[in-house]
N, C-alpha and C positions, 0 to 999 in steps of 0.2 A: 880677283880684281876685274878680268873681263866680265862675269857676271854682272857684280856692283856697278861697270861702267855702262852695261845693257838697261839695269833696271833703268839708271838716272835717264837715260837715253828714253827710254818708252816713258818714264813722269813728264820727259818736257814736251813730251806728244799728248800731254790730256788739258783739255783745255783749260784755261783758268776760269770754273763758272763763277766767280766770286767775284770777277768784275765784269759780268756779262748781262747775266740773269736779276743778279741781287742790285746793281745797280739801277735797271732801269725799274723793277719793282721801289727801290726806295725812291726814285721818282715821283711815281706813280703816287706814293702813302702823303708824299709830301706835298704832290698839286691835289690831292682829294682831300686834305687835312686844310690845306687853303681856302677851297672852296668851303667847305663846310663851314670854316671859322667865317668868311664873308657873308654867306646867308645869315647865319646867326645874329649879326647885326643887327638883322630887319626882325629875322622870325626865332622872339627869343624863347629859350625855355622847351626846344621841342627836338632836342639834336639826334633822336632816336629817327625822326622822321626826316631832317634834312638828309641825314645820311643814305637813308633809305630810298630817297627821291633822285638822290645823286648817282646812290650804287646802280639802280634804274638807269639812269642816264649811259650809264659808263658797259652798263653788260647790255646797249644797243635794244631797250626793251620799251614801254606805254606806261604810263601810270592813271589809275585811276584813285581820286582823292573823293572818298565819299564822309560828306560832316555838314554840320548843321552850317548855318549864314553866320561871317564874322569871325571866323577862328583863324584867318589868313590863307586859303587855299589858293585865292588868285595871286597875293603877293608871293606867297611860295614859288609860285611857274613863273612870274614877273623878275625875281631874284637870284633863281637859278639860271635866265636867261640873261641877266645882265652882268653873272659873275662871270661868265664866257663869253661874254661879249660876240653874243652869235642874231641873229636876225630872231625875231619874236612876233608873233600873230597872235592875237587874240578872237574866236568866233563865239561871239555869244548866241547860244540856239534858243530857240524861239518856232512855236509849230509854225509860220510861214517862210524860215529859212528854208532857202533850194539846197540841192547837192551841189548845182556852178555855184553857187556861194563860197561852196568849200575850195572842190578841184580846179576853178576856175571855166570860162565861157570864149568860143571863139566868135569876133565880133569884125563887121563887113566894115570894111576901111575904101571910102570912096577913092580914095588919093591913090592906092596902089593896086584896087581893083581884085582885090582876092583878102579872106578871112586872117584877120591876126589874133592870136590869141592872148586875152588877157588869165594874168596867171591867179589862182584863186589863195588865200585864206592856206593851201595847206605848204602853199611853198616858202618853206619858214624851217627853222632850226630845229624851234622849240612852238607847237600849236596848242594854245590853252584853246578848250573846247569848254567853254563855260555853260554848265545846266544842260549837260548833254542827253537830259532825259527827256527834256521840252522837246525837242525834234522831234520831228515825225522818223518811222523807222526808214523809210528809203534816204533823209537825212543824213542817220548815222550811219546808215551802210556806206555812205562816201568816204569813209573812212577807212574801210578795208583794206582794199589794197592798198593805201599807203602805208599802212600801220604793218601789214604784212611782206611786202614786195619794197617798198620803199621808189615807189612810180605811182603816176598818175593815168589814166587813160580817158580820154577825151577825146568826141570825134573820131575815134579809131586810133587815134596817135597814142603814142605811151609815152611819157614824161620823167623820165629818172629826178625822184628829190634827192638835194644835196644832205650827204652827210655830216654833222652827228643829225639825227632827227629823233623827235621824240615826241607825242600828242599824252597832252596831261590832262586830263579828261574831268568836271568835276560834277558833281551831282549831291543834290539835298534828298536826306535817305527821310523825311519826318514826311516830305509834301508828296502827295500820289497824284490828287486834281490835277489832270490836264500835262498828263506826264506820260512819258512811251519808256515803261521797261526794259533795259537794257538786255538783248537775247544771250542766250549764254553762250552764242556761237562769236558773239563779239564780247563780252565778257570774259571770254579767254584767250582774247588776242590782247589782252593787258597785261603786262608782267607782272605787277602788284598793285593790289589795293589800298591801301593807304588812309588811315582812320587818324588826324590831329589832336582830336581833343581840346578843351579846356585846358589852360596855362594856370599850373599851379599859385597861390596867394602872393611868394613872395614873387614871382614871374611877372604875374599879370601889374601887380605894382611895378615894377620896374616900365614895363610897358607903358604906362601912363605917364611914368617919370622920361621914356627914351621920345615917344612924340607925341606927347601932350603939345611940343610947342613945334615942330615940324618932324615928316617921315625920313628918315633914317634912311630909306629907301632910295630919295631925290638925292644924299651923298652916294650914294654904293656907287664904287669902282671895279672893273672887271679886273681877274687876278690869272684869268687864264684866256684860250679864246680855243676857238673851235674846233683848228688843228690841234692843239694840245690834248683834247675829249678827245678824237678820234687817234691819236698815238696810245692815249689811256687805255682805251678801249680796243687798240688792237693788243698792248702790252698783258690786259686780261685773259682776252682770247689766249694766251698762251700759257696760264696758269696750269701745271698738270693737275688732273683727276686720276686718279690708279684707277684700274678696272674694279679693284670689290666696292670704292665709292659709287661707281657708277652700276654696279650692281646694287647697293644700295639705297639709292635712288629708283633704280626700279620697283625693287622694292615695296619703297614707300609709294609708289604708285597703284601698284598691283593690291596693296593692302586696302586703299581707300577705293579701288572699285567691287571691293567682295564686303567692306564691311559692313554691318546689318543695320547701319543707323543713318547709311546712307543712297538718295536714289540715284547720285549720278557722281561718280568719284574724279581723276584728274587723268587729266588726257595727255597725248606723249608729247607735246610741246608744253605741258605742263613742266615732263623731266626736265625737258632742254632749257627752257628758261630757269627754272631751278639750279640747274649746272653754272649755269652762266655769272647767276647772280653769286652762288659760291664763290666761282672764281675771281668775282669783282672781291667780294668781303675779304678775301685769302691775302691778294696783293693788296687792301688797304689796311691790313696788321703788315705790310711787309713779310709775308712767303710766298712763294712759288711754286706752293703744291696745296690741296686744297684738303680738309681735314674736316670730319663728322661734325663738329659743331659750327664751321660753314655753312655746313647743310640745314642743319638745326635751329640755329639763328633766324634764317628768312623763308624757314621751310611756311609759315603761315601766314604774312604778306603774299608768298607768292600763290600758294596752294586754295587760299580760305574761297573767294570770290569765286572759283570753278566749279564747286562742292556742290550738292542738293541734296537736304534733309530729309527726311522719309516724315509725312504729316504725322505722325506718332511721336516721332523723334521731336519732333516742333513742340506738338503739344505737352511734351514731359520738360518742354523747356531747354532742351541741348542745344549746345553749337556747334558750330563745324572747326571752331577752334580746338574746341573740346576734345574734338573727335581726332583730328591730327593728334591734339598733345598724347592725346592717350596713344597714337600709332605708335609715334618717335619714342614713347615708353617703353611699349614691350620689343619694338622694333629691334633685333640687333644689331650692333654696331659691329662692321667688318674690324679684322684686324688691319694695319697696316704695314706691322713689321715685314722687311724682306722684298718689298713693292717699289716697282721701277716708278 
């Protein structure tokens, strides 16, 4: 009897995680299921990508939306930011945009006799950086640290931006004339790349039929707002990853800087955004731990853009998709029986 009354004694010492953990993850499933259904609204036919733009949003990361003219890439960043109802910027670059365009300019105020600074373009939630190839490259370099550091620095001063923050970047990949390459040192300060596409037949019909007669857009209501993304996104950060996951993750890293078909493979903020975005996918199936085809899912939004081809490789016609899907193939998959 004393036994039996020790064990029940040490059960009611263990916590109940089943309304701890699983709650605030089924939170989480259900204001990203919201959001996503609100986009969809505006941007129909493509929930492969809203999601994607969102799960970005939520694992603290950049997007880069690279596709032709007309396929909705502005309205995307326009929609995401009014479903959160958070402050929105829009910079459209142009080779004579400045960097104080972006970070902002401190400017002499006769009335109080000393510089005030006005705040630029990147002090904003959500910053669409529209044709961010047009800029001259000290341009896009104004972007760094905030995309990194999440601060501005100006005049010597450093400027903390407010949280959630996120720069949706977009770029027309067909037009080269009068365009600056984006370097691959800021090409991999983007979590994902992001390719839209064309709206299937019966889609794009619908589209015609939703604002043929006004934008869908001009109703859209916010369903969430900014603290809410930032509870999201800290409730991610707490998704576990076991160690053999994150062993392989490395992995997949270390594969793509040896393999033969490629000159320059993914760097270790490659892993860590990778991780992240896992754990964003994990808690919006509702779990709490983070599972191989997590990884697998968004292993090539996040990985594809960092990669470089070897010119042989190019000329046989490969890609860097290619070249992932083939990793995650032969790649093995840890076990995870038994793992805390």
């Amino acid at each position: 009897m004393e036994s039996t009354e020790g064990l029940i004694g040490c059960l009611e010492e263990v916590p109940d995680l089943t309304t701890t953990v699983p709650t605030e993850i089924d939170q989480f499933a259900d204001r990203f299921a919201s959001i996503v259904a609100n986009i969809e609204t505006v941007i129909q036919g493509k929930r492969d990508v809203v999601e994607l733009v969102t799960m970005c949003l939520l694992a603290e990361g950049h997007a880069l939306i690279e596709d032709v003219p007309g396929v909705g890439k502005t309205l995307l960043a326009k929609s995401l930011a009014r479903s959160i109802d958070c402050r929105f910027h829009r910079v459209q670059f142009t080779p004579d945009l400045l960097p104080s365009d972006i970070t902002g300019v401190s400017i002499w105020d006769r009335t109080t006799g000393d510089f005030v600074f006005k705040p630029g373009a990147i002090f904003a939630n959500i910053v669409l950086g529209d044709e961010i190839n047009r800029a001259g490259p000290k341009t896009q370099a104004a972007l760094l640290e905030a995309m990194e550091e999440l601060q501005v620095t100006v005049d010597g001063i450093t400027r903390p931006l407010e949280p959630p923050f996120m720069v949706i970047a977009t770029q027309n990949p067909l037009e080269h004339e009068g365009t600056y390459p984006l370097p691959e040192s800021q090409l991999d300060r983007f979590m994902m790349r992001l390719v839209i596409g064309y709206p299937i037949h019966a889609k794009e019909l619908e589209v015609l039929q939703t604002h043929g007669v006004h934008s869908s857009f001009d109703t859209l209501e916010p369903v969430a707002t900014a603290a809410d993304v930032q509870s999201m996104a800290d409730t991610a950060r707490q998704v576990h990853v076991a160690p053999s996951l994150q062993g392989y993750i490395v992995d997949l890293m270390e594969e793509t800087r040896r393999h033969g078909e490629l000159l320059l493979g993914a760097s270790p903020r490659a892993a860590l955004h990778l991780q992240r975005v896992a754990r964003v996918r994990a808690a919006m199936q509702r779990r709490d731990f983070v599972t191989p085809d997590d990884i697998k899912a968004v292993a090539i939004p996040v990985l594809e853009h960092r990669m470089v081809l070897r010119p042989e490789a190019q000329m046989r016609g490969v890609t860097v998709a290619e070249v992932i899907d083939g990793i995650l193939h032969h790649l093995r998959v840890p076990g995870l029986r038994g793992e805390g």
